[in-house]
TISE-59095 format. One record per residue (C-alpha): residue in three letters; z, y, x. Coordinates in steps of 0.05 Angstrom, whole numbers, padded with zeros to 5 digits, always signed. Layout:
% TISE-59095
ALAZYX ...
//
This chain:
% TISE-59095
UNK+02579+01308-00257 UNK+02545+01273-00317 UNK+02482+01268-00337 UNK+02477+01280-00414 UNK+02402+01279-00426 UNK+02337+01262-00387 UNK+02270+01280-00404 UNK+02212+01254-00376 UNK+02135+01281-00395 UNK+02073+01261-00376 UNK+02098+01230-00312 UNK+02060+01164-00289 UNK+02068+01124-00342 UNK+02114+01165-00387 UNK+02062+01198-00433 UNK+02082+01256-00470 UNK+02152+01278-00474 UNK+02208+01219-00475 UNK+02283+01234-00478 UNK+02346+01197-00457 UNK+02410+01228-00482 UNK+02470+01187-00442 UNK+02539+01166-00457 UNK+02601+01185-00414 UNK+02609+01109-00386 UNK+02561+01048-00385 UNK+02485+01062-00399 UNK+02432+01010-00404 UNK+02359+01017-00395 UNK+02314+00946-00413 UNK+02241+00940-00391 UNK+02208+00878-00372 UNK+02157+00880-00310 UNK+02104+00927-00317 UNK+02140+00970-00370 UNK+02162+01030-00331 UNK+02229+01019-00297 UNK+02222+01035-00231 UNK+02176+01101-00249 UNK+02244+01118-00290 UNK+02284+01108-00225 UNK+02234+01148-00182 UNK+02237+01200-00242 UNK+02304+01219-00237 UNK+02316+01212-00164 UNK+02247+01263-00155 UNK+02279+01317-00199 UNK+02346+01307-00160 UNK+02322+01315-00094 UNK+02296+01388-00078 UNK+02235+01382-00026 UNK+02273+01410+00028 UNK+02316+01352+00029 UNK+02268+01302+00027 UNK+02233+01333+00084 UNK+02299+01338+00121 UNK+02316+01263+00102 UNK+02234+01235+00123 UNK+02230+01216+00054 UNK+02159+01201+00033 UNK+02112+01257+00019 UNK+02099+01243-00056 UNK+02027+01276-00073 UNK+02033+01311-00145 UNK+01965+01269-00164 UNK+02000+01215-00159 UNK+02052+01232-00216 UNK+02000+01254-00272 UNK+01995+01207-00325 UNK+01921+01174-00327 UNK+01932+01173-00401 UNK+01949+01250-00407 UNK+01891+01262-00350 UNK+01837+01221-00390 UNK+01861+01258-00462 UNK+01863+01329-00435 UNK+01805+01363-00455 UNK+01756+01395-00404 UNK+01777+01471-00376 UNK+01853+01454-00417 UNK+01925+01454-00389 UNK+01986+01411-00386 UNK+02045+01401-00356 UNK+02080+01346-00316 UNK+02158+01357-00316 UNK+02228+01315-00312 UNK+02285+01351-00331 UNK+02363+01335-00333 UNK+02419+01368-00369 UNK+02488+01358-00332 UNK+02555+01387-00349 UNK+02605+01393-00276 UNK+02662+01422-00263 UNK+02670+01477-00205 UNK+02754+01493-00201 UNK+02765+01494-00271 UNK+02715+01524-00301 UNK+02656+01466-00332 UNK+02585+01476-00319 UNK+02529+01464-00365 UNK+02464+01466-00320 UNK+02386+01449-00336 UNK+02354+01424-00277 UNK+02276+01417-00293 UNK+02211+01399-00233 UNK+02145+01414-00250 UNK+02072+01433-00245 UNK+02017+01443-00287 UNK+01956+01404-00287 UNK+01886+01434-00308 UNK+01826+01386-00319 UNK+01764+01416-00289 UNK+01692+01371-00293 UNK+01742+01316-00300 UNK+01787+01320-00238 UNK+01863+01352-00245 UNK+01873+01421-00209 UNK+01946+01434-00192 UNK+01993+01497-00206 UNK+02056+01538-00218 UNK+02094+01475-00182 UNK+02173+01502-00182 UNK+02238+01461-00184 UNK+02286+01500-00210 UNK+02361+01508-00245 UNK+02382+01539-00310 UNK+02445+01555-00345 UNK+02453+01507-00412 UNK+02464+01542-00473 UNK+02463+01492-00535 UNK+02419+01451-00502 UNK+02365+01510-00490 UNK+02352+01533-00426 UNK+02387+01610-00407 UNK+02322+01662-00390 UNK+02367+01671-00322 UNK+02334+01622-00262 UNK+02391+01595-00220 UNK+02380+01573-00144 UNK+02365+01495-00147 UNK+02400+01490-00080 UNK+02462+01531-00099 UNK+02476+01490-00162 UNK+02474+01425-00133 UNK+02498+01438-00062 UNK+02546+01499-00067 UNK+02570+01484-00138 UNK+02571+01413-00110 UNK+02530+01390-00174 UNK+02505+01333-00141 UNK+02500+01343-00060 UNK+02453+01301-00020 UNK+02509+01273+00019 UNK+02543+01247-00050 UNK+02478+01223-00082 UNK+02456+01175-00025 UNK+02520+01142-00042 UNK+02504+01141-00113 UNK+02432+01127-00128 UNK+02407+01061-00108 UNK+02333+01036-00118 UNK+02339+00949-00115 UNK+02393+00904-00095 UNK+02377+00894-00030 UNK+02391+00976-00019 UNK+02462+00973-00034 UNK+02497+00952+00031 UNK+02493+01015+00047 UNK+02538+00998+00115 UNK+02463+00975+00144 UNK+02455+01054+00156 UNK+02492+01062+00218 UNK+02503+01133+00203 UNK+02548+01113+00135 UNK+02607+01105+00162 UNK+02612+01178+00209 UNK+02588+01211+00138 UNK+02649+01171+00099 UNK+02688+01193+00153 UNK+02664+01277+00149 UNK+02671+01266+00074 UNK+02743+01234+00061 UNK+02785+01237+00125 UNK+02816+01285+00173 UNK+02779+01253+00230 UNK+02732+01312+00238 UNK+02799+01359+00250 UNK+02814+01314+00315 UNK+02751+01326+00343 UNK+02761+01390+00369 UNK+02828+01365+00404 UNK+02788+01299+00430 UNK+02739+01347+00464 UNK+02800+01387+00497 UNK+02829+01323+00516 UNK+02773+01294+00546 UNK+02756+01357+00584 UNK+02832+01377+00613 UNK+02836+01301+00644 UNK+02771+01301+00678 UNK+02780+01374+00703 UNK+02861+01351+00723 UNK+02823+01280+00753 UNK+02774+01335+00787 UNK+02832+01385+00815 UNK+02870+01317+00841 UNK+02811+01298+00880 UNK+02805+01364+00903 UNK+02870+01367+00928 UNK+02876+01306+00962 UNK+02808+01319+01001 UNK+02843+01373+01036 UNK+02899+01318+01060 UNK+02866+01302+01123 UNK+02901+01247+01154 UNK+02903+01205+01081 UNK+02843+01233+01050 UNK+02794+01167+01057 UNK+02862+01124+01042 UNK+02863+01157+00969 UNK+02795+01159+00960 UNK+02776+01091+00978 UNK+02839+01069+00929 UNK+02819+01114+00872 UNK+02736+01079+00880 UNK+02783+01019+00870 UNK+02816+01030+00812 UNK+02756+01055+00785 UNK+02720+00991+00795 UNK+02782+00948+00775 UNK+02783+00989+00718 UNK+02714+00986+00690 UNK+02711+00902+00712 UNK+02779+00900+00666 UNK+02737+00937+00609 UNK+02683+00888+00624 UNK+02716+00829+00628 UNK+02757+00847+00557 UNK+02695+00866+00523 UNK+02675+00799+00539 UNK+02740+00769+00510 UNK+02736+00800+00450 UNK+02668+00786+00438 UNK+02677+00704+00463 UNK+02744+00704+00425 UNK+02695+00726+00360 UNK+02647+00679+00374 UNK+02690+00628+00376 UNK+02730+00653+00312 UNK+02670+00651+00275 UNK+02651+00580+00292 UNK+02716+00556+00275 UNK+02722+00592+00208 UNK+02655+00566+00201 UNK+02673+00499+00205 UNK+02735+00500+00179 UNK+02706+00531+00115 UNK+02661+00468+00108 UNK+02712+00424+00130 UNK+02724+00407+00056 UNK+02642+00415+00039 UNK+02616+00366+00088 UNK+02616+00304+00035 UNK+02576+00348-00015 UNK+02526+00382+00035 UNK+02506+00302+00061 UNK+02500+00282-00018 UNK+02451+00341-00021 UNK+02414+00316+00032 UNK+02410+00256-00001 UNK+02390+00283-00059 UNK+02342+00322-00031 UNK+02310+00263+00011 UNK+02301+00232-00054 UNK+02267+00293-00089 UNK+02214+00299-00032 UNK+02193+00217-00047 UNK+02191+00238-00117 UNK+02148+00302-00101 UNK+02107+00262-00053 UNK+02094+00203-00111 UNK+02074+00257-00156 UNK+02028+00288-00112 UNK+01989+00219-00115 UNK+01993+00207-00179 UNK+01964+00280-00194 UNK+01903+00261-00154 UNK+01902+00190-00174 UNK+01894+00225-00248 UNK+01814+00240-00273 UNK+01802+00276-00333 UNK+01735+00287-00323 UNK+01705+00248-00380 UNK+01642+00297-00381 UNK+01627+00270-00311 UNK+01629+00199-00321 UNK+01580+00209-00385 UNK+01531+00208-00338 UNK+01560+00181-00274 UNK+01592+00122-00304 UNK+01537+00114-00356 UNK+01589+00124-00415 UNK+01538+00152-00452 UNK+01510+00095-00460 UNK+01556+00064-00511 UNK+01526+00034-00567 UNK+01459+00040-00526 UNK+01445-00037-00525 UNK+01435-00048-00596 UNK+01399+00006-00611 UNK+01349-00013-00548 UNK+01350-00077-00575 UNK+01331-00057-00642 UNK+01281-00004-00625 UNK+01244-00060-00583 UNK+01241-00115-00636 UNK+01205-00057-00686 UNK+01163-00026-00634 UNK+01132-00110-00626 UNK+01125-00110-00701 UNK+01091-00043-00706 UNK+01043-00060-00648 UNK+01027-00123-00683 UNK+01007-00087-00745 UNK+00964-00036-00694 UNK+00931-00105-00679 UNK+00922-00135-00740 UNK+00885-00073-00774 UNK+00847-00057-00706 UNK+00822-00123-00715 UNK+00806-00125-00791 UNK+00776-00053-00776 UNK+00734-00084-00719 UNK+00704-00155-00748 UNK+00686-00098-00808 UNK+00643-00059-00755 UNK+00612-00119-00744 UNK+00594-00147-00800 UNK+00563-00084-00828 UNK+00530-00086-00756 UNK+00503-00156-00767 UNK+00480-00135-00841 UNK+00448-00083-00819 UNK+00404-00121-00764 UNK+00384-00170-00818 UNK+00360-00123-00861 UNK+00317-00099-00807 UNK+00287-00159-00793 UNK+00276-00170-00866 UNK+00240-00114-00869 UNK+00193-00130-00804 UNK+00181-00199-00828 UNK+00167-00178-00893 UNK+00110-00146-00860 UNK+00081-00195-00822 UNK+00093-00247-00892 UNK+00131-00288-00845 UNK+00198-00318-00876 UNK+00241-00367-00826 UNK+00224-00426-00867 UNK+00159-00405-00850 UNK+00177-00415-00779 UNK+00209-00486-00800 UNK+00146-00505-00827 UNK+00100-00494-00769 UNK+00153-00516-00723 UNK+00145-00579-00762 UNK+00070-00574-00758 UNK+00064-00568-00677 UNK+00103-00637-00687 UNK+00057-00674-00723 UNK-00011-00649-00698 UNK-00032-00627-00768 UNK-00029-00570-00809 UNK+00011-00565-00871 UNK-00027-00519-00915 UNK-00092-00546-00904 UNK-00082-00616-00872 UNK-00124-00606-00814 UNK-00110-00643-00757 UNK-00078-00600-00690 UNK-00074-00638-00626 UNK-00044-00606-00580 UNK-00089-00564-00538 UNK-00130-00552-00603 UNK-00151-00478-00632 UNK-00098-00497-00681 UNK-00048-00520-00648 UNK-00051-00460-00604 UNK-00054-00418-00667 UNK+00004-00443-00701 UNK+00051-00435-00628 UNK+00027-00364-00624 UNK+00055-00344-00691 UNK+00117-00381-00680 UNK+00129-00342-00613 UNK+00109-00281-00646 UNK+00160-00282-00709 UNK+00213-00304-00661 UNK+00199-00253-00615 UNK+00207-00212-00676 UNK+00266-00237-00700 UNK+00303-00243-00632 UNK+00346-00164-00618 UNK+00315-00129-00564 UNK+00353-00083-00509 UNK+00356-00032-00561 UNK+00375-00061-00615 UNK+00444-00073-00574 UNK+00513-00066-00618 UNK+00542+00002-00615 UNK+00605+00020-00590 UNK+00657-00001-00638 UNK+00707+00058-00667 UNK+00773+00050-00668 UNK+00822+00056-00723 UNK+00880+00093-00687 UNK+00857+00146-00640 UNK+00923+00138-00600 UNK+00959+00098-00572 UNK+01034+00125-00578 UNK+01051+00059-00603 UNK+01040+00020-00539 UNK+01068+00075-00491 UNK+01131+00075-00540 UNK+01137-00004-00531 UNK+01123+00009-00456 UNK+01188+00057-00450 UNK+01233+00007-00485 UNK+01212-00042-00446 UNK+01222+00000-00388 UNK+01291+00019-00405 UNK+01311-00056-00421 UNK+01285-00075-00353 UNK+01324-00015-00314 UNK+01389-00038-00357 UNK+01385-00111-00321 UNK+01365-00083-00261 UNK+01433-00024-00256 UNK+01480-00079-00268 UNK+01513-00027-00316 UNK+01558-00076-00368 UNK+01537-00023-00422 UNK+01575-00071-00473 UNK+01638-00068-00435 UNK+01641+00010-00434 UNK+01682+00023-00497 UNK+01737-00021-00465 UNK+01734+00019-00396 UNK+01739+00086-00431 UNK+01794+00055-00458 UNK+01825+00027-00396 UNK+01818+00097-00373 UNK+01854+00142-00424 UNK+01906+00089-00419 UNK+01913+00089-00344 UNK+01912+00172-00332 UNK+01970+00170-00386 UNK+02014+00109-00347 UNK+02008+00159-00287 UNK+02016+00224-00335 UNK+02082+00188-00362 UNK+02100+00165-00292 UNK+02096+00256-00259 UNK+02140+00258-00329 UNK+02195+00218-00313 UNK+02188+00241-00240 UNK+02200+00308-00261 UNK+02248+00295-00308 UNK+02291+00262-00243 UNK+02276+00329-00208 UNK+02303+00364-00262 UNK+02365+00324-00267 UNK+02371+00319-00193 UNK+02369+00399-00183 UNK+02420+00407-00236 UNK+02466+00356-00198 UNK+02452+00392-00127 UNK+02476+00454-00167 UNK+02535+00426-00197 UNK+02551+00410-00120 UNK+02529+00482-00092 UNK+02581+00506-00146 UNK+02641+00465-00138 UNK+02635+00486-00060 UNK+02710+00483-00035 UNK+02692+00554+00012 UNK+02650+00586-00032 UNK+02593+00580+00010 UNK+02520+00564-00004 UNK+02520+00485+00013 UNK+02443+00490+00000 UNK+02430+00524+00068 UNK+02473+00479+00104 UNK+02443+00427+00076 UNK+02377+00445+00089 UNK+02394+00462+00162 UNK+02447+00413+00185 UNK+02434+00434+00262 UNK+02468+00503+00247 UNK+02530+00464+00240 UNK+02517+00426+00295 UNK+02508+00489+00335 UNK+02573+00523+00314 UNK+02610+00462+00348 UNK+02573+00483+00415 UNK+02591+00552+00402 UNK+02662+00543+00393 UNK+02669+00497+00452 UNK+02624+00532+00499 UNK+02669+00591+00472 UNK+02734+00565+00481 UNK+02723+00543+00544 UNK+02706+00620+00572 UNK+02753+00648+00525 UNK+02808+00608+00562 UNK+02783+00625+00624 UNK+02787+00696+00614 UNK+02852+00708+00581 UNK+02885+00655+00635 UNK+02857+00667+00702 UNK+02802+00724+00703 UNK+02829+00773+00661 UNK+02910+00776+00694 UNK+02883+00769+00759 UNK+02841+00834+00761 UNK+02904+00861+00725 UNK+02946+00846+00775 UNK+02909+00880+00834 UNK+02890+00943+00791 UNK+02973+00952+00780 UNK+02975+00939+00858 UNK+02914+00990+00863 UNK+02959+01046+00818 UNK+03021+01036+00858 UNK+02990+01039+00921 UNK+02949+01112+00900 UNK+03027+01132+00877 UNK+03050+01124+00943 UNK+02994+01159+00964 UNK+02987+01216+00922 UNK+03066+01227+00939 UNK+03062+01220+01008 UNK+03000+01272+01008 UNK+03039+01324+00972 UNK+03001+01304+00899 UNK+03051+01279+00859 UNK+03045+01346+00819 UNK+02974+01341+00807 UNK+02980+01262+00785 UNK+03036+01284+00732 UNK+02985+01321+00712 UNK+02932+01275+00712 UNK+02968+01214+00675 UNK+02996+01273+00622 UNK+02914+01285+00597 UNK+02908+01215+00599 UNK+02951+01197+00567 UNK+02939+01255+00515 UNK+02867+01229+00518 UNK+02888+01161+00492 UNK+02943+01189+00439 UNK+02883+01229+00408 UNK+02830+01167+00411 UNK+02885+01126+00376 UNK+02891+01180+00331 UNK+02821+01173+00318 UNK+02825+01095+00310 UNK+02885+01094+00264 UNK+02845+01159+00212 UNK+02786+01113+00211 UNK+02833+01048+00197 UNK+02866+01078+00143 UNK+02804+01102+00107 UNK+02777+01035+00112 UNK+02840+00999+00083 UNK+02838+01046+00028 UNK+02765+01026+00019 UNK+02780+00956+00023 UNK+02841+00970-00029 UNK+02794+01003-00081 UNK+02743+00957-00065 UNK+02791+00893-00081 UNK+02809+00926-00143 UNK+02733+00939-00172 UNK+02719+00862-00146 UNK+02772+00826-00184 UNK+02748+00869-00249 UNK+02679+00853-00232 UNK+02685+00769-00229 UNK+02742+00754-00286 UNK+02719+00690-00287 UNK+02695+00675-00225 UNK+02717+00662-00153 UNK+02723+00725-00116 UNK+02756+00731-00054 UNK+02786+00788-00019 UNK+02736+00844+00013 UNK+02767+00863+00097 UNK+02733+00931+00114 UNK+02748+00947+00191 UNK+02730+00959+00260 UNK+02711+00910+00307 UNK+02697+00929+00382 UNK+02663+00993+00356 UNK+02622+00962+00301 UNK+02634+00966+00226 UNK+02659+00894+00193 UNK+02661+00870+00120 UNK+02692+00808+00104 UNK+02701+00765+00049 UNK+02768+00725+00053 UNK+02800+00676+00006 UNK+02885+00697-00003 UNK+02894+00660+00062 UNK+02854+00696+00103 UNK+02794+00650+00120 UNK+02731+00688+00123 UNK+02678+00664+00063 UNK+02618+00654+00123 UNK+02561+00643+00062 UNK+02581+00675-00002 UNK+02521+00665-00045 UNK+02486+00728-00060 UNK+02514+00749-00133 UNK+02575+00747-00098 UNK+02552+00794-00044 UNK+02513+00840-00088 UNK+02580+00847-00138 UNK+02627+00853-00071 UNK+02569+00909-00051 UNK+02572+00946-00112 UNK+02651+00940-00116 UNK+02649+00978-00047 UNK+02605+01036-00072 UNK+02650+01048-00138 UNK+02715+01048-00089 UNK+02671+01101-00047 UNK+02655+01139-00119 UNK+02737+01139-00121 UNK+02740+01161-00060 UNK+02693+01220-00070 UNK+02733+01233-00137 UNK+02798+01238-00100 UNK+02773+01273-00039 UNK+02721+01322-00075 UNK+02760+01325-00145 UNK+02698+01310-00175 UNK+02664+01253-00205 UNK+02588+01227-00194 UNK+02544+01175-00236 UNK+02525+01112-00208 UNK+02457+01099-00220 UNK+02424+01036-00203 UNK+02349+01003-00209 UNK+02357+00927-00215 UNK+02420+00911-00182 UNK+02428+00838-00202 UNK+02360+00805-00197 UNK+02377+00756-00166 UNK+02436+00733-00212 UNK+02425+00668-00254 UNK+02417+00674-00336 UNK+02489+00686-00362 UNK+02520+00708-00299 UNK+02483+00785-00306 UNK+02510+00790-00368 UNK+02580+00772-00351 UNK+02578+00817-00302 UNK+02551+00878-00347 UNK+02610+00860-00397 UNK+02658+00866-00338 UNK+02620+00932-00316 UNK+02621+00956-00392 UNK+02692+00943-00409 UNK+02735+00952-00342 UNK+02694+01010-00308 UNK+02707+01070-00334 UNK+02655+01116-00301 UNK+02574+01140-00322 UNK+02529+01087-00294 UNK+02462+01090-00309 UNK+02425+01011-00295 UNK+02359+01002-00299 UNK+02342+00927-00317 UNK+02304+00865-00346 UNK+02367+00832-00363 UNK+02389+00813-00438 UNK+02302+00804-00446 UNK+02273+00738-00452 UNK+02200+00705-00453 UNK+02181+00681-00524 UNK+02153+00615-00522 UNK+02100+00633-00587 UNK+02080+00696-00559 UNK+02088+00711-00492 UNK+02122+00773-00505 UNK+02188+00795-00483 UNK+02248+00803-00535 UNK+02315+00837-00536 UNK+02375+00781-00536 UNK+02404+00819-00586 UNK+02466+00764-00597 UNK+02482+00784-00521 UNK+02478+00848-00521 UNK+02511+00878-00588 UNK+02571+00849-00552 UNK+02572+00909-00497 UNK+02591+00980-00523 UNK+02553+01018-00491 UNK+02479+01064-00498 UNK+02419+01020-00489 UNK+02354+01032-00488 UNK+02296+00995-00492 UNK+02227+01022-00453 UNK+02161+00975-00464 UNK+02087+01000-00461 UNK+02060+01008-00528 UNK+02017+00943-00542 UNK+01955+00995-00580 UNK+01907+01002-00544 UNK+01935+00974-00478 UNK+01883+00952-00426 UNK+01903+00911-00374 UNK+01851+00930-00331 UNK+01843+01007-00348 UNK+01911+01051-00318 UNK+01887+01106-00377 UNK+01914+01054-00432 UNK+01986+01054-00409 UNK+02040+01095-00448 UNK+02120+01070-00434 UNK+02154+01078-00508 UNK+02228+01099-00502 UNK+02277+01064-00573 UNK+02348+01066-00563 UNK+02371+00996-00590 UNK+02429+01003-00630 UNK+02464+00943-00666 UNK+02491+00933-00728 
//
């Protein structure tokens, strides 16, 4: 089968109808995170997989709400219809005669008061004419189960969703389906079941028989309880051989593998001793590092740069100006009073003025009281006189006049500012100056500590640089050593758990020792008396007339075991040829790499795969792009097998198979993939995209990939619009990329 074309509409994030018309060998699908790969996957695996089958299978119930675009939802208008459908076109062959089939799921969607109503849901086949789909429906189940289009039992071997899904040997069920699918091991198990049943009826009719021989009856019984026990301790006891002798093999090969590794895996150690000081020393220096300059504005009083001068200065003119206030309060004041003292005189100017009384009036009669006589007249005035006591009258009247009485007090004196902003903005300066001395705070010295600090945070920024830059150059060196390891294992787990090798050197000794044990003295010993036990029932069975009967007995036995080893060597050979195809597919994979040689078998009843180097020693830790190429070797040898078997051939499709590969190593292995493989693989995958630095958007490594011819497509979401936070906004865009 191929798949020619794929449409996808309205499904998730696939709004409106996108199409993807495939070649006949390698096809490429590119989407970074986000941009719709895994709703491609789940896409084409939902309109491969009819709903009886998933049912049958347990698969998830997948609610149709949940496959509506939000974008379609959000732009369909209220009370209108759409439809949600995927659609393949595939061209088969059934005998000779090639198929061209449409094979389309759907339902339609009808937006009522906003919510999605769902209808007409059908998954159904058509015949392809010219790429149009025939009027004639087909049964969905009779095109891809009866005209084996793509049966269930194929695709689970063919469709794989991550990398970690494709050992598909974790299924315990793989290997019996392998089996029913390409060998003739089902055609023995009708003659296993016959086998099985003629030896325990001829066991049954023996035991039958000899409980009629009375005299030896309990003889052969108690004989055949023997070999019966010997028989299932021997089982037992070789079981436990096998599985010691493993244990012990696989310790060995173990340490024989890093036999040649040990000097690397302790320099790893080493190096990695000296990464964690260098981790550790950058963890102090990260917290040693303080970049918060707005802080210390106020906390350190860095804000107060410059401050000291400028106090300084704003002090010296606040003094001046308040000197000034001073000066004209003053010359405003003595004013006051002078007009004050003006004023008073002319009062008493006026009041003496009434009286006739001048002060050298008072002068004169002063003078008069002194000399006893009068001045204007020349009487004489002794003291004691008329006169005399005239003459002191007056002079105590026009002092009294003269002299200010209680009211003639000075008035409150204005004054010439009506403030005093002045003083209170002298009084904060002075405050400030005084709370300066008292913080200690060497506001002088802070330009030089800023300083000290921008220079300090970058000695320890250039000392988590060079740290890192020996991190860097130390991981590439443990690499360089993980790579060049002798066995091909991954020295980095080793390293980081040196005990496990300690403990394989317990578990071979401790399993050598039983090992030895069993093969030298357990094991022959119960041997030995179970042939004892079989030749003494012989004699037995003879002497009670059975030897018939036990003929008869060891013939179904022994056909029992012929058909079991029948059994054994149809599922060997199936698995060499796996392993053969498998090999092939691997060395075509890894050109330039090491690759080994993949050992499919049985091991005590349980499925094995190995990966051995030309002389047999097993690979213990192949790292995992080594695992996830052998895997994927292993399913195209299967899709061989199913061409050879079936005479038909299936696509490979696969979401993400080689995340975990390194940068040039995925695209190696697509090269290999695109030029050796000749088959339809579908990949879904971020590789051949990287992150631009400028823009944070992912870009196509076009130099890369024009190398592969092959279809490639690129799905994104389209950047209009888009709303990281609304699911409405999201729309995958489908571009083919092709290169010049």
């Amino acid at each position: 089968m191929i798949i020619k074309k794929l449409t996808i509409c309205n499904f998730r994030s696939y709004y409106g109808k996108k199409e993807f018309v495939f070649s006949n060998k390698l096809n490429l699908i590119l989407g970074s995170n986000g941009d719709g790969k895994t709703t491609f996957f789940e896409a084409l695996n939902w309109v491969l997989t009819p709903t009886e089958a998933a049912k049958q299978n347990k698969e998830a119930d997948i609610k149709l709400e949940s496959l509506i675009s939000a974008k379609m939802l959000r732009n369909l208008p209220d009370g209108e219809s759409d439809k949600v459908y995927v659609s393949i076109e595939i061209t088969y062959e059934t005998g000779k005669v090639t198929k061209n089939k449409i094979i389309e799921r759907c339902f339609t969607v009808t937006k009522k008061a906003g919510r999605p109503e769902i209808s007409n849901v059908c998954h159904d086949a058509f015949d392809c004419r010219g790429g149009r789909k025939d009027k004639k429906e087909l049964l969905l189940r009779g095109v891809l189960e009866s005209d084996a289009a793509f049966p269930a039992v194929i695709k689970k071997y063919h469709l794989f969703k991550g990398e970690d899904k494709l050992n598909i040997f974790d299924n315990k069920e793989t290997l019996q389906n392998l089996l029913d699918l390409y060998s003739d091991v089902k055609d023995i198990v009708p003659f296993k079941q016959f086998a099985h049943y003629a030896q325990k009826m001829a066991e049954k009719a023996m035991g039958t028989n000899k409980a009629r021989a009375s005299r030896q009856s309990k003889d052969i019984e108690y004989v055949n309880k023997e070999i019966v026990r010997l028989t299932k301790e021997l089982e037992k006891h070789e079981a436990r051989f096998f599985s010691t002798k493993k244990e012990y093999d696989d310790a060995e090969a173990k340490l024989e593998g890093l036999k040649d590794d040990m000097a690397s895996i302790n320099k790893i150690r080493e190096l990695q001793d000296k990464q964690k000081d260098w981790k550790r020393e950058i963890g102090i220096l990260q917290r040693r590092i303080d970049d918060e300059y707005g802080r210390m504005l106020l906390d350190s009083q860095w804000i107060l740069m410059g401050f000291s001068s400028i106090l300084e200065e704003y002090n010296r003119k606040m003094s001046s100006l308040l000197i000034s206030k001073q000066n004209i309060e003053e010359d405003y004041k003595k004013k006051q009073e002078e007009e004050f003292d003006k004023a008073k005189t002319e009062k008493a100017k006026t009041e003496l003025e009434k009286i006739a009384w001048k002060m050298n009036d008072v002068e004169k009669m002063k003078y008069m009281l002194r000399t006893h006589r009068c001045a204007i007249c020349g009487t004489e005035a002794m003291e004691g006189s008329v006169t005399y006591d005239f003459i002191k009258q007056r002079i105590h009247d026009v002092i009294e006049l003269l002299t200010p009485k209680p009211t003639d007090n000075q008035p409150e004196l204005k004054k010439f500012y009506a403030t005093e902003n002045i003083e209170e903005l002298k009084k904060m300066g002075e405050k400030l100056a005084d709370e300066e001395s008292k913080t200690h705070v060497d506001i002088e010295g802070i330009p030089k500590a800023i300083q000290d600090k921008f220079d300090q945070n970058l000695k320890w920024r250039n000392g988590i640089l060079e740290r890192n830059s020996l991190l860097e150059k130390t991981n590439k060196k443990i690499a360089q050593l993980n790579a060049s390891s002798v066995s091909g294992v991954n020295l980095l787990e080793f390293a980081n758990d040196i005990e496990s090798v300690n403990r394989w050197y317990e578990q071979r000794e401790s399993a050598g020792v039983e090992k030895n044990k069993l093969l030298q003295i357990i094991i022959p010993k119960i041997k030995e008396e179970l042939q004892k036990k079989r030749e003494e029932q012989k004699k037995l069975l003879k002497t009670a007339g059975n030897d018939s009967l036990y003929d008869v007995f060891m013939f179904f036995r022994n056909f029992c075991n012929a058909v079991e080893r029948t059994e054994e060597a149809t599922t060997e050979e199936l698995l060499k040829r796996l392993s053969k195809n498998a090999n092939v597919f691997l060395s075509q994979l890894n050109v330039d790499d090491f690759t080994g040689v993949i050992r499919i078998y049985m091991h005590f009843g349980n499925l094995t795969i190995d990966l051995e180097d030309r002389n047999g020693k097993v690979i213990t830790n192949p790292n995992t792009s080594l695992l996830t190429t052998m895997h994927i070797s292993i399913l195209l040898a299967i899709s061989e097998l199913t061409k050879e078997s079936q005479k038909a051939e299936y696509p490979l499709i696969f979401d993400a198979p080689t995340s975990s590969f390194d940068e040039g190593k995925d695209k190696s292995f697509y090269d290999c993939l695109n030029a050796n493989i000749d088959k339809q693989c579908i990949v879904v995958t971020k590789s051949f995209l990287y992150k631009d630095d400028d823009s944070g958007e992912y870009r196509i490594d076009h130099e890369a990939l024009k190398k592969l011819n092959c279809k490639k497509f690129r799905i994104r979401k389209l950047s209009d619009g888009f709303d990281k936070l609304d699911i409405a906004t999201i729309d995958t865009q489908v571009t083919e990329i092709k290169e010049d």
